[in-house]
C-alpha positions in Angstrom: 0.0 0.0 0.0 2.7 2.4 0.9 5.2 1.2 -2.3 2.7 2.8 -4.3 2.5 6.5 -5.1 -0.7 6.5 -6.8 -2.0 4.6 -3.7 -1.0 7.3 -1.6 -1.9 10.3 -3.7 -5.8 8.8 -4.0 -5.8 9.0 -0.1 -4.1 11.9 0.3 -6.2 13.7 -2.6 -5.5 17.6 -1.3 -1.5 17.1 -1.0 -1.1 17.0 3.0 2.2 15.3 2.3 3.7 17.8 0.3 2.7 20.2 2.5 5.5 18.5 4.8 7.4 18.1 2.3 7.6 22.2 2.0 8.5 22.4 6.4 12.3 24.1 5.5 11.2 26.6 3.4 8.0 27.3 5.8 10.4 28.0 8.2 13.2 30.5 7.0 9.9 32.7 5.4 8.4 32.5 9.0 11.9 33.7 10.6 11.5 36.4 8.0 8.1 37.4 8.9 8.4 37.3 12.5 11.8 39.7 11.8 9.3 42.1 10.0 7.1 42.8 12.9 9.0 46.3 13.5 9.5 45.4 17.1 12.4 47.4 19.2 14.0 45.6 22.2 12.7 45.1 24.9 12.8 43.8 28.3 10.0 41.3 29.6 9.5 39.8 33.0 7.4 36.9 31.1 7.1 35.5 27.6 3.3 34.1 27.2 1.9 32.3 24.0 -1.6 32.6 23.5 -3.2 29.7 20.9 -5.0 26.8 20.3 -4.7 23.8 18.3 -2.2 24.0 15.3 -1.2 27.3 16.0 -0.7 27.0 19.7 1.9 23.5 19.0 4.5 26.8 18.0 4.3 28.0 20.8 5.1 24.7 22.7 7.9 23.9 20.5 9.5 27.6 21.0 9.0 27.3 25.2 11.4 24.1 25.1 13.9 25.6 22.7 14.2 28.7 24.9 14.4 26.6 28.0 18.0 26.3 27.8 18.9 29.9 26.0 16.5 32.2 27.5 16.4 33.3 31.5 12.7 34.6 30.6 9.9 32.7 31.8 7.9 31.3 28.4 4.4 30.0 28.9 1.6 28.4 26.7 -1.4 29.5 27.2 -4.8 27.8 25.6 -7.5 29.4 27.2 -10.2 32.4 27.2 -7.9 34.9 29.2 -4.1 35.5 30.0 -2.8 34.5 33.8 -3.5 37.2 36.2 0.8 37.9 36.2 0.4 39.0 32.5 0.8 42.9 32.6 3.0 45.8 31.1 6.4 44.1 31.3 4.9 41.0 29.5 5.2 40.1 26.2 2.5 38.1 24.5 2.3 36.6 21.4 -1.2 35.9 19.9 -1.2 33.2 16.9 -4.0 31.9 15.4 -3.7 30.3 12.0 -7.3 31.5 10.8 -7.2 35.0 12.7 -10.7 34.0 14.2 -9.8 31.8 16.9 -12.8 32.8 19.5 -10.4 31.8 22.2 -6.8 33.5 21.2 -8.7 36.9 20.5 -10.2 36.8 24.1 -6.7 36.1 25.6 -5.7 39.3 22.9 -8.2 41.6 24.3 -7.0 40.6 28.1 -3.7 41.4 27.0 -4.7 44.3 25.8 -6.4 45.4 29.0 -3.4 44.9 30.9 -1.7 46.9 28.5 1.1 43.9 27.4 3.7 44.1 24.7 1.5 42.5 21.9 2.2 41.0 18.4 0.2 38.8 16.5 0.3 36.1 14.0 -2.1 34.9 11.4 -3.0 34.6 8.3 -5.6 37.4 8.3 -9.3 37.4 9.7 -10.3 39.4 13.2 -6.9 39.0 14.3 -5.0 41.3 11.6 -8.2 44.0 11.4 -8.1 44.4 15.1 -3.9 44.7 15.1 -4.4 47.0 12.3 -6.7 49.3 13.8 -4.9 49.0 17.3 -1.5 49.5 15.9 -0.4 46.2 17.2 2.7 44.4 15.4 1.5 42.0 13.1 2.9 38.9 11.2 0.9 38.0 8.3 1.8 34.7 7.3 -0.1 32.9 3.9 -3.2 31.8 3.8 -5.5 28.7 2.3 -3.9 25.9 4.4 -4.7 23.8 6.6 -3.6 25.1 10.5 -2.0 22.2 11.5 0.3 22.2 8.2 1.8 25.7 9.4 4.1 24.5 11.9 7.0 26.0 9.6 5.4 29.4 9.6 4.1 29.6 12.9 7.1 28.6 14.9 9.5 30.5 12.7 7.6 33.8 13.2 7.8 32.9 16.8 11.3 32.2 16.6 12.1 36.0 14.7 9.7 37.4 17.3 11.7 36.6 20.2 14.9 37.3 18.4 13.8 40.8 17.4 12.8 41.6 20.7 16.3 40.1 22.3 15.5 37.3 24.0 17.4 35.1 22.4 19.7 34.1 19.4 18.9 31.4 16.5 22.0 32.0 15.4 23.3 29.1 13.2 20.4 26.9 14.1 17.6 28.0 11.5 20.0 27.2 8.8 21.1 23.9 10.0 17.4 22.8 10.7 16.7 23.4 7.1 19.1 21.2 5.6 18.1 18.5 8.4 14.3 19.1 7.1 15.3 18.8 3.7 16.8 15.3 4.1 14.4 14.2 6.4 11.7 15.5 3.0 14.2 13.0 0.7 14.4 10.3 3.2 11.0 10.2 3.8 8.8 10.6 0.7 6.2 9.1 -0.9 8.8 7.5 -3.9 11.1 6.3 -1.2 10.5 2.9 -0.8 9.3 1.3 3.2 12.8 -0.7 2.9 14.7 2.8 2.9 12.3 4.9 4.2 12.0 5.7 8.0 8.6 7.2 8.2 6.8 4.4 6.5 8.4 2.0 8.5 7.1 3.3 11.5 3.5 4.0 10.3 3.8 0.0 9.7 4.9 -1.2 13.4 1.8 1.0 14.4 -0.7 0.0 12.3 -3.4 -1.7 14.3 -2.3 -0.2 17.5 -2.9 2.7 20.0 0.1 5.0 19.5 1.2 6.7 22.7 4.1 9.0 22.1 6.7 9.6 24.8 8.9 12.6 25.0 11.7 13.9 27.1 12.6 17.7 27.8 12.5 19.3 24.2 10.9 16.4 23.0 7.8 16.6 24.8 5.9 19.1 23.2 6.9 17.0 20.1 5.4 13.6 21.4 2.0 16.0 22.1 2.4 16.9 17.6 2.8 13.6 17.0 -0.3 12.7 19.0 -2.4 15.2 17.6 -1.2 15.0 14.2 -2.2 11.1 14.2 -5.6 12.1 15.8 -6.2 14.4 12.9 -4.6 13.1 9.8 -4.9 9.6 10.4 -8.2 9.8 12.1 -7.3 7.3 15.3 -6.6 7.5 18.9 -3.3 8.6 20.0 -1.7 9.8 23.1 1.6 11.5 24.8 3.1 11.5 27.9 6.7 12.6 29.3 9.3 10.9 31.2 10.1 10.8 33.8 6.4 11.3 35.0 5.4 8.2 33.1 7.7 6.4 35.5 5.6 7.6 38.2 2.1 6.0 37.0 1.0 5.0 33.9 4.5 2.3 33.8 2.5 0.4 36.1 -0.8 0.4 34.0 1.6 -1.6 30.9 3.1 -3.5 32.2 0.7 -5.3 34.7 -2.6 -4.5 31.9 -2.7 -7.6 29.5 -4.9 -4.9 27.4 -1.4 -3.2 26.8 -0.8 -5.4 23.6 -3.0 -3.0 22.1 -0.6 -0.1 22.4 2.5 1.3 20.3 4.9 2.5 22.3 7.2 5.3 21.1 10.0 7.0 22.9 11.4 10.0 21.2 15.4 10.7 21.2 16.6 8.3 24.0 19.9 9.2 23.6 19.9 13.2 23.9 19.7 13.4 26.9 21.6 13.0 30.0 22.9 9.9 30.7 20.7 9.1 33.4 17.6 9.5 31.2 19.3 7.2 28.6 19.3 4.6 31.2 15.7 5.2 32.3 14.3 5.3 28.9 16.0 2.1 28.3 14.8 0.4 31.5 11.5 1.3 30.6 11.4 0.2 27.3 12.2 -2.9 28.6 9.7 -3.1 31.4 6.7 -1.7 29.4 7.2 -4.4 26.4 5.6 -7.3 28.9 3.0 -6.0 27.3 3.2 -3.4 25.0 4.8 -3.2 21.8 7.4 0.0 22.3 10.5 1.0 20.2 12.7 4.3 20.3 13.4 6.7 17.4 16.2 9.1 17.1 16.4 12.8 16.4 18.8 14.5 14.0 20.7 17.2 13.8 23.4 19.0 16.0 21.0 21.5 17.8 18.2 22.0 19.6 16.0 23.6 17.5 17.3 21.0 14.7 16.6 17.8 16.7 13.6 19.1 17.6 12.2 19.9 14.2 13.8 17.0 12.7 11.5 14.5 15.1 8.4 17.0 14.2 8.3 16.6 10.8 9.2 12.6 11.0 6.0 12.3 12.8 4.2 14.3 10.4 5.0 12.1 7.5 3.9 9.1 9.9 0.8 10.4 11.1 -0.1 10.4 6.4 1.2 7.1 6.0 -1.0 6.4 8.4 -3.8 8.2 7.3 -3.3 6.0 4.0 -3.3 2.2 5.8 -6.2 3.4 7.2 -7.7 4.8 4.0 -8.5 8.0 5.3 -8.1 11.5 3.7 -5.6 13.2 6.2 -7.0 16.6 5.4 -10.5 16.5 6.8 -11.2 17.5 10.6 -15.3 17.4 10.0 -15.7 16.7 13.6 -13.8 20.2 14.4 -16.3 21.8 12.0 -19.1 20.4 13.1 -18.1 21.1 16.6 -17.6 24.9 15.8 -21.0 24.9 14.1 -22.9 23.8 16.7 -21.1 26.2 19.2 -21.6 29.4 17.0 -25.4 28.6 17.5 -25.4 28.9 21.3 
């Protein structure tokens, strides 16, 4: 099913995949975008992220990369209003994909009211009219795709927000993490054979099973992508969690639970880490596999932001090959629609 191209392209009718497939150059015109704000420096007490969904995943991706290069708190926020320590020395980026997210422009007008250091993303909609007329700094990124496809953009702009601003460097990173995303788009493509081709390979040990992904440190907010990226695009349950609170609880629950054979196991980039998480991940591979199936896949990449990226957009080819084993168009969300139908009515 996978060996064959036109196989995949009649799943995958709207071109999800080569949306992936586009990730590097997604993210050098976000970095530009988010550099064209027209920001000056300045000196925040708190970073906050205001989001949901597809555009909020950014925002969880640039918290852990600033984790170990920026002193400022970062915080991701998916809610109706900001925390009640947001105020004038805070600066809080508002993204929402669509520029209508009911949610993000709540937290923006809360923000606003505690009179915050503001700039937006989007691709338009209420967002941009309200930052135009409120002279907040904007970056317009393009429209007509699908939110959760925008990663690239979205995280990019993030990543020339902060820089503008001065909390912290890329530096050499961007460009590295876009000749690590460009390999990864060769290794992993739809002509690339399963033999050869990483991301098939894995949609293939998972096929049949409950995918739970498992992160570490900057691979945490990852796992979460690659759990909603299966729910979405493949249209099946999926789950994260993050050591070493897994070792705390749900260990127990796989390896005693017979129903455990049901689940896929994945732990992202055992061997980043320290050497002490090496050893746990390791130990609890080997626990959990009583009953679980489980397995451990590498990042690449020298970086942070490049090993964290690289895993990203691995799982984002996995979550459309396995859209395609299980014969479902990776594009459609109609339960998200139909969701936001029925609430526009109340």
């Amino acid at each position: 099913m996978l060996d064959s191209v036109k196989n995949i392209r009649a799943v995958d009718r709207k071109g999800m995949m080569s949306l992936i497939g586009k990730m590097p150059d997604h993210l050098s015109e976000g970095l530009r975008r988010g550099r064209r704000t027209g920001l000056s420096k300045f000196t925040s007490k708190n970073i906050v992220i205001c989001g949901m969904g597809g555009s909020a995943i950014g925002g969880d991706l640039l918290k852990a990369w600033l984790t170990d290069s920026c002193a400022i708190p970062c915080e991701v926020i998916r809610s109706y209003a900001v925390p009640s320590y947001v105020g004038n020395d805070s600066l809080v980026i508002v993204a929402s994909y669509s520029g209508n997210t009911e949610e993000s422009l709540c937290m923006l007008e809360d923000a606003r009211k505690k009179r915050s250091k503001i700039v937006s993303i989007s691709s338009g909609g209420k967002l941009a009219d309200v930052a135009s007329a409120s002279s907040i700094p904007h970056a317009r990124i393009p429209t007509g795709l699908p939110p959760r496809a925008t990663i690239g953009y979205m995280f990019g702009a993030m990543v020339g927000v902060v820089e503008r601003v001065g909390a912290a460097k890329p530096d050499k990173q961007v460009e590295e993490s876009e000749r690590i995303l460009a390999k990864i788009s060769e290794l992993c493509g739809p002509a690339v054979p399963t033999l050869d081709n990483p991301a098939k390979k894995i949609a293939h040990e998972m096929f049949g099973r409950i995918p739970v992904i498992v992160g570490h440190g900057a691979s945490a907010p990852v796992a979460k992508r690659w759990a909603n990226q299966l729910n979405e695009n493949a249209k099946c349950l999926a789950f994260s969690s993050e050591l070493p609170e897994m070792d705390h609880n749900e260990i127990v629950g796989y390896s005693s639970d017979p129903r455990g054979k049901g689940f896929s196991i994945v732990f992202l980039d055992k061997d980043a880490g320290e050497e002490r998480m090496t050893d746990r991940i390791e130990a609890t591979i080997d626990i959990v596999r009583c009953h679980a199936q489980a397995h451990s896949i590498e990042s690449s990449g020298s970086s942070p932001m490049s090993r964290m990226l690289s895993l990203v957009m691995l799982g984002d080819y996995v979550s459309v090959y396995t859209a395609v084993l299980n014969k479902v168009d990776p594009s459609s969300t109609e339960p998200i629609e139909r969701l936001k139908t029925i609430l526009s009515k109340k």
